[in-house]
Structures are given as C-alpha cells and as structure tokens.
C-alpha positions in Angstrom: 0.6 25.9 -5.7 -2.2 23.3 -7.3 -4.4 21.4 -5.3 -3.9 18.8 -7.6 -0.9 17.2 -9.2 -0.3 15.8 -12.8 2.7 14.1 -13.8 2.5 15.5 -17.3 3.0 19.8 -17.2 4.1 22.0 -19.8 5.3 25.2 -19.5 3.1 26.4 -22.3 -0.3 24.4 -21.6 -1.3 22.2 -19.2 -1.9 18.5 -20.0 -5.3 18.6 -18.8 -5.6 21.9 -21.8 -3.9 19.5 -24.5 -6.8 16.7 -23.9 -9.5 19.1 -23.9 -8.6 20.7 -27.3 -7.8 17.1 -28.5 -11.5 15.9 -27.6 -12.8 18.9 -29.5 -11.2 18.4 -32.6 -12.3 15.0 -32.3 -15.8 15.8 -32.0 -15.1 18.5 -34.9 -14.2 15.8 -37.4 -17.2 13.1 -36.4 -19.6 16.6 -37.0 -18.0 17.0 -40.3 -18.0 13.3 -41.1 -14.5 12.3 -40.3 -13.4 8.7 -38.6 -10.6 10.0 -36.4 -8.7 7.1 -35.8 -7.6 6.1 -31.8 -5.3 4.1 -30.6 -7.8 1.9 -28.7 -11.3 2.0 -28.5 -13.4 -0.5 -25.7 -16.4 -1.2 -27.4 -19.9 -2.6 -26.1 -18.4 -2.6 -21.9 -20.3 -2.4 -19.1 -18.4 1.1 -17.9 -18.2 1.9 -14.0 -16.6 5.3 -14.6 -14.8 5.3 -10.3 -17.7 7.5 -9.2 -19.9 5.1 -7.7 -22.9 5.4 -9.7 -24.9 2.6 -11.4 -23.2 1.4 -14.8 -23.6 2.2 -18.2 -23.5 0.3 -22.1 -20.8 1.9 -23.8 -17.3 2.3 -25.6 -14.3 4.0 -24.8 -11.9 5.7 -26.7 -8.1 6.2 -26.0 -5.4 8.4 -27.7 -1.8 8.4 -26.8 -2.0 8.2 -22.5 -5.3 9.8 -21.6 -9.2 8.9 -22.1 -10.7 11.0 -25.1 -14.5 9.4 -25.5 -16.3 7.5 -23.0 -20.0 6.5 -24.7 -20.8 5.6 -28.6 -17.3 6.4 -30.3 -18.2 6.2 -33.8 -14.6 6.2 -35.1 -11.9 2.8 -35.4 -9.0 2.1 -33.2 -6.0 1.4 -34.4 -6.8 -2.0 -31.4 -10.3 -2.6 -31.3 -11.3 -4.4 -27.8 -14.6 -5.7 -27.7 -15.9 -6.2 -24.1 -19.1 -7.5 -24.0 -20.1 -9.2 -20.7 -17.3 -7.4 -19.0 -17.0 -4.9 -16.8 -14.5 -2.0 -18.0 -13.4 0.7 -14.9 -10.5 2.6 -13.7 -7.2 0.9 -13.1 -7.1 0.1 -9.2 -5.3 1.6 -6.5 -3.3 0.0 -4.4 -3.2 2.6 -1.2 -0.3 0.5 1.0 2.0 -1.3 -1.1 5.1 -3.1 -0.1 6.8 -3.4 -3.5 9.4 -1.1 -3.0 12.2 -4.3 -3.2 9.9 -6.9 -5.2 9.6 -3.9 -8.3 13.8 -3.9 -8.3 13.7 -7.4 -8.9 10.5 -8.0 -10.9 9.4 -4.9 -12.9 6.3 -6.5 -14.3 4.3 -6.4 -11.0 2.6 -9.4 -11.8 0.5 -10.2 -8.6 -0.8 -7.0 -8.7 -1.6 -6.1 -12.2 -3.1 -9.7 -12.4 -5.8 -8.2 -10.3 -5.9 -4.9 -12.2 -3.9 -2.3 -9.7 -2.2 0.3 -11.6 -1.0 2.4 -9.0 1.6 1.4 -6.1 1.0 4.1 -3.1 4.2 3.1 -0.8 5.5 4.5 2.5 4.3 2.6 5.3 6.6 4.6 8.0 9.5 3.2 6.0 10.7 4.8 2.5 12.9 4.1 -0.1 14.6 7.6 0.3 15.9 10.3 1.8 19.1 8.2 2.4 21.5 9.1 5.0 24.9 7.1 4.9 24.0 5.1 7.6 20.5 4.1 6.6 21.9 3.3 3.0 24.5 1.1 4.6 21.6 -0.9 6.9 19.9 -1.4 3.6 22.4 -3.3 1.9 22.6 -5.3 5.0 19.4 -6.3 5.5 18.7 -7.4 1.9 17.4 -10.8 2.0 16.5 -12.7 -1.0 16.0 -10.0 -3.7 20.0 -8.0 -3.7 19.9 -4.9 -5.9 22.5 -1.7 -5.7 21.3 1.7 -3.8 22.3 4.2 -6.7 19.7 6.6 -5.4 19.6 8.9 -2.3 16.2 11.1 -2.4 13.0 9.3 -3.0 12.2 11.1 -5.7 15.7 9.7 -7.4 14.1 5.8 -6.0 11.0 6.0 -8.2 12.8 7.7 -11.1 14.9 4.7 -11.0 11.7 2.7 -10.8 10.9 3.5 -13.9 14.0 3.7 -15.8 14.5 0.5 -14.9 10.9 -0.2 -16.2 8.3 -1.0 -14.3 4.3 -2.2 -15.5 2.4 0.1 -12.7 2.5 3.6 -12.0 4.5 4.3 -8.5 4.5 7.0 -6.4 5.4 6.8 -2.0 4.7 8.7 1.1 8.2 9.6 3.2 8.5 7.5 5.9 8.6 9.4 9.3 10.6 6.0 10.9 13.3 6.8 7.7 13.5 10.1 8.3 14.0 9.6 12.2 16.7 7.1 11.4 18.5 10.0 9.5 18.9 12.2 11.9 18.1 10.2 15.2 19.7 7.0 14.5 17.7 4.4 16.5 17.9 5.5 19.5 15.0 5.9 22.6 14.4 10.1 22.7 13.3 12.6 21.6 14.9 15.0 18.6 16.9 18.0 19.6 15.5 21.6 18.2 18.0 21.6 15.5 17.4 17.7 15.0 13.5 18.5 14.2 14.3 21.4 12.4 16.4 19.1 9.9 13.9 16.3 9.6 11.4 18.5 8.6 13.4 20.3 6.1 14.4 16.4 4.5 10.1 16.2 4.5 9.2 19.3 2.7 12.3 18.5 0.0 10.7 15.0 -0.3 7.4 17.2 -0.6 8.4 19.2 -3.3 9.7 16.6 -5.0 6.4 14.3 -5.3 5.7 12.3 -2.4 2.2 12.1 -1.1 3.2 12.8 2.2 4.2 11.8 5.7 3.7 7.9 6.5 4.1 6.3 10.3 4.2 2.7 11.3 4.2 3.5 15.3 4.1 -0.4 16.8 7.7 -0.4 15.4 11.2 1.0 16.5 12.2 2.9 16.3 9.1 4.6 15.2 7.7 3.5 18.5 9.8 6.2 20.4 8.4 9.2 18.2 6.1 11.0 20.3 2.8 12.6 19.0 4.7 16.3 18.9 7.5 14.7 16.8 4.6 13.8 14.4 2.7 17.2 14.4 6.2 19.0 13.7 6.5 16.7 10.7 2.9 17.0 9.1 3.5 20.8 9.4 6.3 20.7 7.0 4.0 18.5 4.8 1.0 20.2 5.4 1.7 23.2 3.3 2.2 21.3 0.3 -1.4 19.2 0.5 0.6 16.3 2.1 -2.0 13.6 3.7 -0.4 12.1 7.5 -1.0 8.0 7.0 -0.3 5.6 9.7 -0.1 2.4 11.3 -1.3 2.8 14.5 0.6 2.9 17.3 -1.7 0.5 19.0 -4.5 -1.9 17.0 -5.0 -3.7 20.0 -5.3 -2.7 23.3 -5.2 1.3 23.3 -7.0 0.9 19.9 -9.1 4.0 20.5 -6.6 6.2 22.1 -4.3 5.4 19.0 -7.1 6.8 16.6 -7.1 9.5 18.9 -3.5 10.6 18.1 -4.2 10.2 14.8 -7.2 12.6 15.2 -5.1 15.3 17.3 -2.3 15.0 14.5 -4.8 15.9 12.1 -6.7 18.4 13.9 -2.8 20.5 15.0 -1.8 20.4 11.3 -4.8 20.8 9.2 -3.7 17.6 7.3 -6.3 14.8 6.0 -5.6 11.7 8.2 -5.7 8.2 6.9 -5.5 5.0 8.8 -3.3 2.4 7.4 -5.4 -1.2 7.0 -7.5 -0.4 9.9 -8.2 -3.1 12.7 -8.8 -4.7 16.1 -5.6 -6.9 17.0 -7.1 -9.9 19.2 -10.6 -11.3 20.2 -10.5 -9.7 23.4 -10.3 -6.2 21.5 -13.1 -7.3 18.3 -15.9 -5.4 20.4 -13.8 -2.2 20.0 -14.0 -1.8 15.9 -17.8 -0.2 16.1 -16.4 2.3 19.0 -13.7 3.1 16.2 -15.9 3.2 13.2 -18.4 5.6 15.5 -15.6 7.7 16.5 -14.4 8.5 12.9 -17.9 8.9 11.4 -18.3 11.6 14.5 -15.3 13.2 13.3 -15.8 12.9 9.9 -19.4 15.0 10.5 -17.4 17.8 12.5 -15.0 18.4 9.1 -11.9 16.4 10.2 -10.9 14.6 6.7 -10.2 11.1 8.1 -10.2 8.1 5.9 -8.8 4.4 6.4 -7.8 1.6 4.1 -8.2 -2.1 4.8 -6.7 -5.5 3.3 -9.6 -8.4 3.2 -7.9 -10.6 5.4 -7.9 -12.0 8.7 -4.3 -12.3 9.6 -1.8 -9.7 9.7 1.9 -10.0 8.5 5.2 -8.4 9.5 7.9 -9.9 11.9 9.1 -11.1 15.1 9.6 -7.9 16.1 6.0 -7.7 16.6 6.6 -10.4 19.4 9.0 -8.1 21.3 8.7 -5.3 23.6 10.6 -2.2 21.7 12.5 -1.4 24.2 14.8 -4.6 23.7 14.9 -4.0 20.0 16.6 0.3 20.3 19.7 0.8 18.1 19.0 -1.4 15.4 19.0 -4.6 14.5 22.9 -5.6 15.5 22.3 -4.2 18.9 19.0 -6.0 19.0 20.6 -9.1 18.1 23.2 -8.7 20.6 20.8 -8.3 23.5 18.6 -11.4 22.8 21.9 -13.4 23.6 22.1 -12.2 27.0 21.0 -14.4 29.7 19.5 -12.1 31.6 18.1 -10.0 28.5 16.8 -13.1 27.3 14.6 -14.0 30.6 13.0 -9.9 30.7 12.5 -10.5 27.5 10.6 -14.1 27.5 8.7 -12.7 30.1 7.5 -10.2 28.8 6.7 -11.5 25.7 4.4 -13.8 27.8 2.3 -10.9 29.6 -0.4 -8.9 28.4 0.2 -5.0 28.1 -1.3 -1.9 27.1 2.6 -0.6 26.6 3.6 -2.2 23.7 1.6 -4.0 21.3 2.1 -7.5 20.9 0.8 -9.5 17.9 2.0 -12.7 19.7 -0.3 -12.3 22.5 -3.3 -10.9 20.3 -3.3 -14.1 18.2 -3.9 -15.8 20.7 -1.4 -19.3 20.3 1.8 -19.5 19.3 -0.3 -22.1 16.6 -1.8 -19.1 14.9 1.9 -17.7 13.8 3.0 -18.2 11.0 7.1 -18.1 9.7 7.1 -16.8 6.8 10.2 -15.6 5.5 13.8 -16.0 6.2 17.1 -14.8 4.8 19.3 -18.0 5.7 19.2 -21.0 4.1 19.2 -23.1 7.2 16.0 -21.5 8.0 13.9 -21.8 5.3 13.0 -25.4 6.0 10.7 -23.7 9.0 9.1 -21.3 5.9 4.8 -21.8 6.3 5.3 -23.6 9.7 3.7 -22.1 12.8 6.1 -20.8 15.6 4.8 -23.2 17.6 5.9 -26.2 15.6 8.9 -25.0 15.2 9.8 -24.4 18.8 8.3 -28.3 18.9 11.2 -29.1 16.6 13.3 -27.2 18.1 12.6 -28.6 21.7 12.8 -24.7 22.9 9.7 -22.4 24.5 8.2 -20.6 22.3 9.6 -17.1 23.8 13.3 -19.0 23.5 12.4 -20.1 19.5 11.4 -16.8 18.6 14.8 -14.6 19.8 16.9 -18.0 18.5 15.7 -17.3 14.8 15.9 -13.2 14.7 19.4 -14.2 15.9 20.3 -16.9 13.6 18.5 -15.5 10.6 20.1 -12.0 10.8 16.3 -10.3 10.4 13.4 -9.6 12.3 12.3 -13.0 10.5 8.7 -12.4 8.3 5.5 -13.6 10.3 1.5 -13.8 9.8 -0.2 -13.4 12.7 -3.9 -14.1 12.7 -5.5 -11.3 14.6 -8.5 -10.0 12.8 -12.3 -10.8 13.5 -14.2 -11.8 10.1 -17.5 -9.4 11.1 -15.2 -6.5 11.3 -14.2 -6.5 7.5 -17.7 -6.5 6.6 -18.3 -3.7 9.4 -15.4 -1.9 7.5 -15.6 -2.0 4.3 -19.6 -0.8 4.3 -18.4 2.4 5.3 -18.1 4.5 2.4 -14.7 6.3 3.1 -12.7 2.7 3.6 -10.2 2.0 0.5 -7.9 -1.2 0.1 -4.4 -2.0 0.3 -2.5 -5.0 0.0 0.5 -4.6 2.8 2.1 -6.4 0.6 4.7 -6.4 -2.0 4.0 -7.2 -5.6 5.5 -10.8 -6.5 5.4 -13.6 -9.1 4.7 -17.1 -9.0 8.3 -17.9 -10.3 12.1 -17.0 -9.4 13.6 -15.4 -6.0 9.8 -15.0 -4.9 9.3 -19.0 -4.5 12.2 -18.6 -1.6 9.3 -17.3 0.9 5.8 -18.2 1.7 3.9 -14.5 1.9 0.7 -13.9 3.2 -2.2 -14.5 0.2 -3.3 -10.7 0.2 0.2 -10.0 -1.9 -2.1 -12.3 -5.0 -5.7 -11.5 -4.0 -6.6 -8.4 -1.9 -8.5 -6.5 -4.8 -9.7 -9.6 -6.5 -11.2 -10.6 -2.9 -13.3 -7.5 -2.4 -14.6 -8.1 -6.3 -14.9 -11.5 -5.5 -15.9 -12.2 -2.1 -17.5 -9.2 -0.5 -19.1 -7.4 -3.7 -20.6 -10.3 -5.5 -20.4 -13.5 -3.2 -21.4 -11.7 0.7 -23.3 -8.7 -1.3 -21.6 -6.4 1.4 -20.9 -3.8 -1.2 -22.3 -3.5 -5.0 -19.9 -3.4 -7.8 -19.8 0.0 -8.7 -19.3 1.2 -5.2 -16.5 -1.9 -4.8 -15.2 -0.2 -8.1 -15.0 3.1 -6.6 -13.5 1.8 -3.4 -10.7 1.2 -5.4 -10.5 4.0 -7.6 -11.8 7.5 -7.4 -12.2 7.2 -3.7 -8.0 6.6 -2.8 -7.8 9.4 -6.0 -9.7 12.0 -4.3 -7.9 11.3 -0.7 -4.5 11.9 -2.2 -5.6 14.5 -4.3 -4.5 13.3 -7.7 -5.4 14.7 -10.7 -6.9 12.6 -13.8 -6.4 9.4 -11.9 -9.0 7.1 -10.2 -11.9 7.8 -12.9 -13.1 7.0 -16.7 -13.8 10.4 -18.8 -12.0 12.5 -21.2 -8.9 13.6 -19.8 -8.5 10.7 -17.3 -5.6 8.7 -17.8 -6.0 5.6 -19.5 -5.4 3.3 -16.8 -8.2 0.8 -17.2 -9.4 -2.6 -16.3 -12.1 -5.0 -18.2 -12.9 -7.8 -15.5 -15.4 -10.4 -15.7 -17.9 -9.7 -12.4 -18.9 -13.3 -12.8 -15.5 -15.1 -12.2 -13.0 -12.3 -11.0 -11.7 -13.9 -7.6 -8.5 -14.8 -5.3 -7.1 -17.3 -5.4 -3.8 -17.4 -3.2 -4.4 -19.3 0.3 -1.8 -19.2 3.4 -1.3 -22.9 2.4 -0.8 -22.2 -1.3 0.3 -18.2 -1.2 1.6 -18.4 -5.2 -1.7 -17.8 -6.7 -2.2 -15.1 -9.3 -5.9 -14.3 -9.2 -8.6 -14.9 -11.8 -11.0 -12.5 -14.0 -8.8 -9.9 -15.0 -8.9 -10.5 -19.0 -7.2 -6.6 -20.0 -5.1 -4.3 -18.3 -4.3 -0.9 -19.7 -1.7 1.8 -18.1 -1.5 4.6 -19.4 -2.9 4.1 -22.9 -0.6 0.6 -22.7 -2.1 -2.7 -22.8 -0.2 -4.6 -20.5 -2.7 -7.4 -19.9 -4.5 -9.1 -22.6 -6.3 -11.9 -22.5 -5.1 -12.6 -18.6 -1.4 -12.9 -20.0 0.8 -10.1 -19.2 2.2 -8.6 -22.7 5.6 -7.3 -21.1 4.7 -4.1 -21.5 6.0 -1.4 -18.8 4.5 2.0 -19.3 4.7 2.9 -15.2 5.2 6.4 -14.5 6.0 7.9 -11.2 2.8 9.4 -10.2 3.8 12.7 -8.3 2.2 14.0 -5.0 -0.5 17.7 -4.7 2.7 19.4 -3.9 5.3 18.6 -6.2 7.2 21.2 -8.1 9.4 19.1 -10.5 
C-alpha cells in the first residue's frame, strides 16, 4: 500500500513516471534548440512554491494537468499569462468544508474559488455516504432550500457524482463517525453491540479503500455526543491501516476544553493515527485564558512524536444550530422525536432550565456567548420564518413576546430543523495565538455559495466568502502575524502533507496544476455578518488542474474538479 495517494494511476506507469519522462523530453528539445509548446506558461510571477520559503522571480509552465517547469521556461504557451506584480502559488486548501449540498446546487463553487481554494476536504462527523435506508430517507427530509435526488449510497459514489455532475474544485471527504453511527445505531443514547462495532468498522475501511481521508467526529452533537472514546478508537483502527487521519470537533470547546484535546490525544496515541483538531478554539470569555494551556499541551505532544495538527477559520463567531442551545439528551432519536419532546410541558420547563445553567456536561454555545443578543438566526427552511433571517435570538423572542429558552424550542419546532445559528464565542487574541503556530491550517466550516439564486434565501456566516482571503488579507499583510509565504503554505503544502496527498499542495514539476496568481496588495474579504454575500477581492486567475477557471476575477465556467482520493485508496 502507498503512503501517498494520486488520483491519476496506470497499471503500466505511474502518473508521477509519465511527468517525469515528460519534463525530460522537454528539457531534451530546449538543449537541442526546440520551443516545445505548453499549454500555459505564467511568466515574470512572484512564485511561493507551498513550502514556506522566501519567493522567487520566475515562470511556470503547464502541460495537460500537471506542472512541467517552474523558473525561466524559454518555450510559448499555447495561453501566455503574464503575472507581474502578482503572487503565483498552489491552489488552496480548504481543510473543513461544508459544501457537500451547496456543490449539488451550484457546481461552480464560487465563494470559494473566488478566493482561490481548489480543494474541498469534507466530513465534519457527518458524510455524504455510506447511506443506510434510514439515513437516506432523513436526508431527503431535512433538505431545506437546495432539493437534489440521493442516487448515490457509498461516498465514494457521492463525489463521483460530484463530478459527473461537474463541479470547479477538486473534492474529496472524511467518513463521518456520526453517519456511520446512525447506520447501524440509529440515534439512540448507548453504546454499539460487538457485532454493531464490528459492522461500522467494516462500512469505514470500505469507505477507506475507496478514497476517503479518513474518520471525521463532531462530538458536541447527537447523536455523536453519545459515542464514547472506545467507540472512536475501534473506528480509527479500521482507518488506521489504510494512513486514515482521525479529525474532530471537539467534544467540548468550552468548558472541558483541555480534557476534550485530551481524548483526541488518547485516540491518537491507541491507534497510531495523526490527529487533527477541527477549527480549534475556546467557546466563551470565561474559557479565553485556556487556548495557551491548549496550544502548550499540543506543542508538548507534538515534541514527544504524536502527529497532532489543528485547523482554524479567521473568525470570531461560530455557526451551526439551535441544537447547540440544547442539552443532547433532549434531542436522542432524531429530529421528529426531538421535535416532539420540546412540545411537552414538562419537557419544555427541564429543558428551558437547563438551557439557562452553566455545565461542564454538555456544551452550550448559548451560554458561552454570553447574551441571547450575540445569536444570530441564520437560516430557516420555512417561509414563515425567514423574516427572522440575520436577527439575534433575542430580538426575536422580543417579537415574539416569548423567553428566550421558549423562542428557541418554538422555531426548531415550527421550522422542521435545528434552525442555522452564529454564535459569537471566540476571543480575537486567540486567532493570532493560533495561527503563529506553524502546524495550524484553515477551513472555512462553511459551504461554498454564490451571491445569486437559492443561496440569497439565508444569511450565512461571512467565513463561507472570506476565510482564505482574510488570512491573506488581514493577518499576513495587514496584523503582520504571519508572512506571506508561510500564510501561502498554511494553506497549501501544510493541509497536503497532513493528509498525505501526493502532487497536491506545492508548485514543481509533477505537481498538479492547481494554481493561484493573487495580488498581495489588495487580496481581502469582504463578506460581513451584516452583508454575508460578498465574494472576496484579489484573486485575478485560478487554475485547477491545468484549467483556468478564473481569469481576470471572473469565473470562466470551467469545471475540471476531480475527486481527490485518500493515502489508502485502492480504486
């Protein structure tokens, strides 16, 4: 089995072999006074190659998908780019992604590639596939404003789809542990029988062998909530084998913070797996002081030869749902059953209550805001609702002349969904605190939307339009908290090395040509919570996969996205 993975083997010679012999011959025919012609050549760029180091003058040559010359090509392309006064680097990649639905409505991926992401990583507990009956029915009935048909059962068979469908980025997903669970487990409060474990982890190493990346949690969630740390070791042994990375959401950001990077730690440690914290953070003022504790602990484990990474979006408010408001325990068998309970009258006063009290059991996103003034309603499926979309929960319950406890379960209720939210949780410092350490990648959390259509319907948090652009922008050249080529390789090589894939994430022969040219000067976000439609600014070209699919800051159409396939997949 490879360490690495490339989407593009032959039985005969590897794809890595073809581009080598290629860049010979090229360099064979310049010797004997030949102009090979490319099909694109960057000239006169300022080229961060992904790795970090300082930048270099130079051109860059491109032939069918891959990188063939990085320097002085001397020979035309068939397009000739000229980038002078730009800066030219690996396509970036986009470690949690939430476009799993917003791609089957909108192929083009617009507020990402606007930023110049080429790669979706998604998996955040929950995947697109393996598809029991019962979770493919759920599905369909918690589509809200983007419908599509479920013709595809495996997750592999999802991103296949992706693509045939067309799609502007390269995709490729974790398997969520929460989907798998569902499988199997249903939503239930316990813990999987022998033969129950033994089935979820032969649905991981099929989803293993077929590409993913490997074994996503979201543990603040149920019913990922009830999955206990030996239900998540069992898993990441199945995954392990196949150079799988375990990636989670915490099951606390807040309040057991630490012990939560703990479980991660132990995971990692019981399985041999690399470990990677999904957008890493302390939930709530009162838990701020806790982040250089974290950031000490991983750096400590780091040194001992644990391979523990983190990602981060540049942002300080959260987004996800009501759910987030209320203890799991209410919310066990699903969102009918939750529904159902919240109109209870004696359900409903346990739950108020407890929505109102502060806990280490359960993490709640309402309390670690703060105010009901710092939550924000976000999204909604019924049309009633979405008058309330970009209002705070607590001018709604205003309008509503209900608590705030009351508004909440009222609109999960009435809007058939745990109703989207942004919650603002995170402490400014602790981005910067975060993002200087040199094993911290960015994700948006977010899906990838358009400033036109279906996607007007909801007002989503601004890191969905500016999360890449913001690091460029904000923390590289306007706080100086990172240079650019080390902002650069944040983005690129760095999330390419953690998920071991081959020819991705750098600029040199071989490499596929996903590629960015960016002005450093002007690149920026530009979405606010106010004004969330925003596509950022600064991104002129876009190339994926020897495509241009940007040029000129106007996206061509083009939709050359390829499933990019995990270190252990063997078709």
């Amino acid at each position: 089995m490879s360490v690495f993975a490339s989407e593009d083997r032959s039985p005969s010679i590897s794809a890595r072999r073809r581009v080598h012999h290629a860049v010979i011959g090229l360099a064979t025919l310049l010797a004997c006074g030949g102009s090979p012609e490319y099909d694109v050549v960057i000239r006169n760029g300022t080229l961060y190659d992904g790795s970090g180091r300082a930048p270099v003058a130079g051109d860059l040559a491109i032939a069918g998908d891959s990188i063939v010359a990085v320097g002085t090509v001397a020979g035309r392309g068939r397009l000739e780019v000229d980038a002078t006064g730009y800066a030219v680097s690996p396509g970036f990649i986009n470690m949690l992604s939430w476009a799993n639905e917003s791609l089957l409505e909108d192929g083009r991926s617009m507020s990402d590639i606007m930023q110049g992401v080429t790669l979706e990583v998604m998996g955040e507990g929950e995947s697109m596939g393996p598809l029991s009956d019962t979770l493919r029915a759920d599905m369909r009935a918690q589509q809200g404003d983007i419908r599509y048909p479920i013709t595809w059962r495996t997750l592999r068979g999802y991103l296949d789809s992706l693509v045939a469908r067309g799609v502007s980025t390269n995709v490729a997903s974790f398997i969520g542990a929460t989907t798998v669970r569902i499988n199997h487990i249903g939503w239930d409060d316990r813990a999987p029988t022998a033969a129950e474990l033994a089935a979820m982890q032969a649905e991981v190493r099929q989803a293993m062998e077929e590409g993913a990346m490997g074994v996503g949690s979201s543990l603040i969630y149920a019913p990922a909530f009830y999955a206990k740390t030996p239900e998540l070791v069992a898993l990441m042994q199945a995954a392990a084998p196949y150079g799988g990375m375990y990636i989670s959401h915490l099951r606390s950001e807040g309040a057991r913070l630490e012990e939560a990077v703990d479980e991660l730690m132990t995971i990692a440690r019981e399985t041999g797996a690399r470990a990677e914290i999904y957008h890493l953070k302390a939930a709530g003022e009162a838990n701020w002081p806790k982040m250089a504790r974290v950031l000490a602990r991983i750096d400590s484990a780091r040194a001992a030869g644990l391979e523990i990474t983190a990602d981060i979006y540049p942002y300080t408010a959260g987004a996800t749902g009501l759910d987030a408001a209320m203890p799991p325990w209410v919310q066990e068998g699903g969102y009918a059953a939750w529904a159902k309970r919240l109109q209870d009258p004696a359900v409903r006063r346990k739950v108020a209550e407890e929505m109102r009290t502060p806990t280490d059991q359960w993490e709640s996103l309402l309390l670690a805001s703060g105010s009901p003034d710092r939550v924000v309603l976000s999204g909604f499926k019924a049309d009633s609702l979405k008058p309330y979309t970009g209002k705070t929960l607590a001018a709604v319950a205003a309008l509503r002349g209900t608590s705030v406890e009351e508004t909440a379960m009222d609109l999960v209720i009435k809007d058939g969904s745990r109703v989207g939210t942004i919650y603002f949780i995170i402490d400014e410092d602790n981005i910067a605190a975060q993002l200087r350490k040199p094993w911290v990648s960015v994700g948006s959390d977010a899906g990838s939307l358009a400033s036109e259509g279906v996607f007007l319907k909801s007002s989503p948090h601004p890191r969905a339009y500016g999360s890449f652009a913001r690091v460029l922008g904000k923390y590289v050249r306007d706080d100086t908290v990172l240079t650019l080529e080390e902002g650069v390789r944040r983005m690129t090589s760095l999330p390419a090395a953690n998920l071991r894939l081959a020819r991705r994430g750098t600029l040199a022969p071989g490499s596929f040509a996903d590629i960015v040219i960016f002005n450093p000067a002007t690149i920026r976000d530009n979405a606010t919570f106010e004004q969330p439609h925003q596509y950022a600014s600064g991104v002129r070209d876009v190339f994926v996969n020897g495509v241009q699919v940007v040029r000129n800051g106007e996206h061509t159409g083009a939709k050359p996205g390829r499933v990019v396939l995990g270190p252990g997949a063997r078709r």
